[in-house]
DRENGU-685108 format. One record per residue (C-alpha): y, x, z. Coordinates in steps of 0.25 Angstrom, whole numbers, plus 5000, padded with zeros to 4 digits. Example, Ala and Ser with C-alpha at 12.3 -4.5 7.8 and 13.67 -1.06 7.14 Angstrom:
BEGIN
498250495031;499650555029;
//
This chain:
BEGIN
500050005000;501450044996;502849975003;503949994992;505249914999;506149854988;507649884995;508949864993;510049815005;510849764994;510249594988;510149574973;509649704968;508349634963;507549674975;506549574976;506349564960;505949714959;504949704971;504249574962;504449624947;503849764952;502849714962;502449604950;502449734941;501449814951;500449704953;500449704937;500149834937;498849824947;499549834960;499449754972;500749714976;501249654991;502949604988;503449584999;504549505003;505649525016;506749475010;507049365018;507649295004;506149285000;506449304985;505249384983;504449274987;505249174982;504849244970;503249274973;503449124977;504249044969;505448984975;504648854973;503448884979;504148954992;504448835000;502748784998;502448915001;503248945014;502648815019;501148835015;501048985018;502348995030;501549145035;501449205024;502749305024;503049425030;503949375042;502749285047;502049415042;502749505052;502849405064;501549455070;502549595071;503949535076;503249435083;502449505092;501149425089;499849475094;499249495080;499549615069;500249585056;499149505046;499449515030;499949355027;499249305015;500449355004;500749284991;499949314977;501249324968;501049234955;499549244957;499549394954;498349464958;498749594969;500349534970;500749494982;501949434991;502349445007;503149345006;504549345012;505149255024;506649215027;506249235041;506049385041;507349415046;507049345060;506449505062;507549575059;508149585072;506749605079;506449735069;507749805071;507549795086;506149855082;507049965076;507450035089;506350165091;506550145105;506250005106;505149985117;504549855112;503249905104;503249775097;504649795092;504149925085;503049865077;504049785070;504649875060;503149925057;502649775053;503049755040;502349875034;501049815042;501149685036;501249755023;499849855026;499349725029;499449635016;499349755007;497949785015;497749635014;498049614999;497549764993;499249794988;499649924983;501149894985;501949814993;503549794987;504249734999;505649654994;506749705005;507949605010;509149655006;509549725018;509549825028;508749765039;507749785049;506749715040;507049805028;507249945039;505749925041;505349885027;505850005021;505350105033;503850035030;504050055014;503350165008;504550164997;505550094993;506450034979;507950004978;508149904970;509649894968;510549834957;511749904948;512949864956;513849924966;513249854980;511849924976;512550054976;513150034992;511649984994;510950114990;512050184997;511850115010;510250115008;510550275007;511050285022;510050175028;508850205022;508750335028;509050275041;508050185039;507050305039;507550385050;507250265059;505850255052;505450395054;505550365068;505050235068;503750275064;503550355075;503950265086;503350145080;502050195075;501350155085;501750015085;500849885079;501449905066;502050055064;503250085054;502250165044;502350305041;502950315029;504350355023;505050255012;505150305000;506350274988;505650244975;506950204968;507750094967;507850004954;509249934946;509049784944;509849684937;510749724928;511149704914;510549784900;510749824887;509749884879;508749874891;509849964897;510849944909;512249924903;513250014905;513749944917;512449934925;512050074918;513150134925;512950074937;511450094938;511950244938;512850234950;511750174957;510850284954;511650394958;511950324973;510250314974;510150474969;511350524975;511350434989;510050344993;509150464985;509550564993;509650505008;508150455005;507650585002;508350655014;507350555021;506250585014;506150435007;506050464993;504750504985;504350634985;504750734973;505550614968;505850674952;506250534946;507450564938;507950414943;507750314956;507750214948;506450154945;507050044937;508149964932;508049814930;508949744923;509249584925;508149484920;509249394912;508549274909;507149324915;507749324928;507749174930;506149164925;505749274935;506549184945;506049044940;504549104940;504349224950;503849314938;504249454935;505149444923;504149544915;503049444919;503549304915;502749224904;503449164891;503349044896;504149084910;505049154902;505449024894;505949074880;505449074867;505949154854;506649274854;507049254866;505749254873;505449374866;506949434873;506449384886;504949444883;505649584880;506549584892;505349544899;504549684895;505649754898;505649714913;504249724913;504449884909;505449914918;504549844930;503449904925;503950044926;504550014941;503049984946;502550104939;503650194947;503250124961;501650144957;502150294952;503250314963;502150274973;500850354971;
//
């Protein structure tokens, strides 16, 4: 099992439609994937789910997220953390969904308590340690090889012990101005982040449910939605794609690496495993249907003609570019 946490403090960088285009995208390539939703918006499952569907399956399945998930830890129960049942996404054999809960948030309060090294309270310092548990145990329960967690926007608790139980991490981010103050915060907090880690896992390991001994690691980071011409940026987004590039190398790179959190004899020439630009009119069908947009059928697509054939084209050319992403994670990862 692999943790790669998909982060980004700053909302609409197309976070949770990475995690499902490239967990989609792995399974298509024989992978077992776990996707993994705390995002209290749910929009990962809403996606897994369809919106439709959410409201029957809340009330016919009502345990089967991670908050009722991790109650057993933050709740002091006299049981260890079981794997719930998961979702099969779209049927796909080896693709799977934790799903998400509004309620997760209720243990934000409770886990930053747990934060404090010198706490006394044993059961305190299991919690930061419970969510990498609850993922050994439905990745032991359902044989995956990767498990893509979709990070709230934030920088929480929640997210705190998310990334320090990560194995590595992606930054998705998107060519504007606000991504740029993101990276740059995410270049002094990170670190921070890891220094309280390094210690963590001393004091805490053994508690019920250790932080485990591993370091996060920067994959890279990926441009989303924006414009194209030519299957290339335009000049505008092209420029600022660049400026957004030399804040990773020349700022979030290099205070990663001082904490040993990048990969090791790192000789990529770029970060940035790949750049996305906006679905256009693919966008609502991979809303309306839950389907990756490489993956939608003629018939979800809706259109005949030449501008099926338009659609089917665009469609390939997603389909490369996400297919190229989950070969860098399979690569990056070995």
């Amino acid at each position: 099992m692999k943790v790669i946490s998909f982060f980004n403090h700053k909302g609409g960088v197309s976070k949770t439609t990475t995690v499902y285009h490239v967990g989609w995208m792995l399974n298509e390539m024989g992978k077992r994937v776990l996707m993994v939703d705390t995002d209290s918006q749910c929009n990962l499952t809403l996606t897994c789910i369809g919106e439709d569907q959410y409201e029957t399956f809340v009330t016919n399945a009502p345990n089967n997220n991670i908050k009722y998930s991790l109650d057993t830890a933050f709740y002091s129960k006299p049981q260890l953390i079981e794997a719930p049942e998961c979702v099969n996404v779209k049927g796909h054999d080896g693709l799977f969904l934790l799903p998400g809960s509004f309620e997760i948030t209720e243990f934000e309060v409770q886990l930053g308590i747990s934060f404090q090294l010198s706490n006394s309270f044993s059961t305190m310092n299991s919690l930061p340690g419970s969510f990498y548990y609850l993922f050994q145990k439905c990745a032991e329960k359902f044989n995956v090889d990767y498990v893509l967690v979709d990070l709230n926007p934030s920088l929480s608790a929640i997210n705190q012990a998310l990334i320090s139980s990560s194995d590595y991490f992606v930054l998705p981010t998107s060519p504007d101005y606000f991504s740029q103050m993101a990276i740059k915060s995410m270049a002094r907090i990170l670190p921070q982040w890891e220094d309280w880690a390094i210690q963590a896992r001393k004091v805490y390991k053994n508690s019920t449910y250790p932080l485990p001994n591993v370091k996060p690691r920067f994959l890279g980071y990926s441009v989303n939605d924006f414009n194209i011409r030519n299957e290339r940026p335009t000049a505008a987004f092209d420029a600022i794609i660049d400026q957004l590039d030399n804040v990773i190398m020349n700022q979030l790179y290099p205070s990663l690496k001082a904490k040993g959190m990048t990969l090791e004899a790192d000789n990529r020439g770029t970060l940035c495993i790949a750049k996305v630009s906006n679905f256009q009119h693919l966008q609502a069908k991979y809303q309306e249907y839950g389907i990756p947009v490489y993956a939608l059928t003629d018939a979800q697509i809706g259109t005949i003609g030449n501008v099926l054939t338009e659609h089917k084209n665009k469609q390939n050319f997603f389909r490369n570019i996400y297919k190229s992403f989950a070969n860098q994670i399979i690569n990056l990862t070995l």
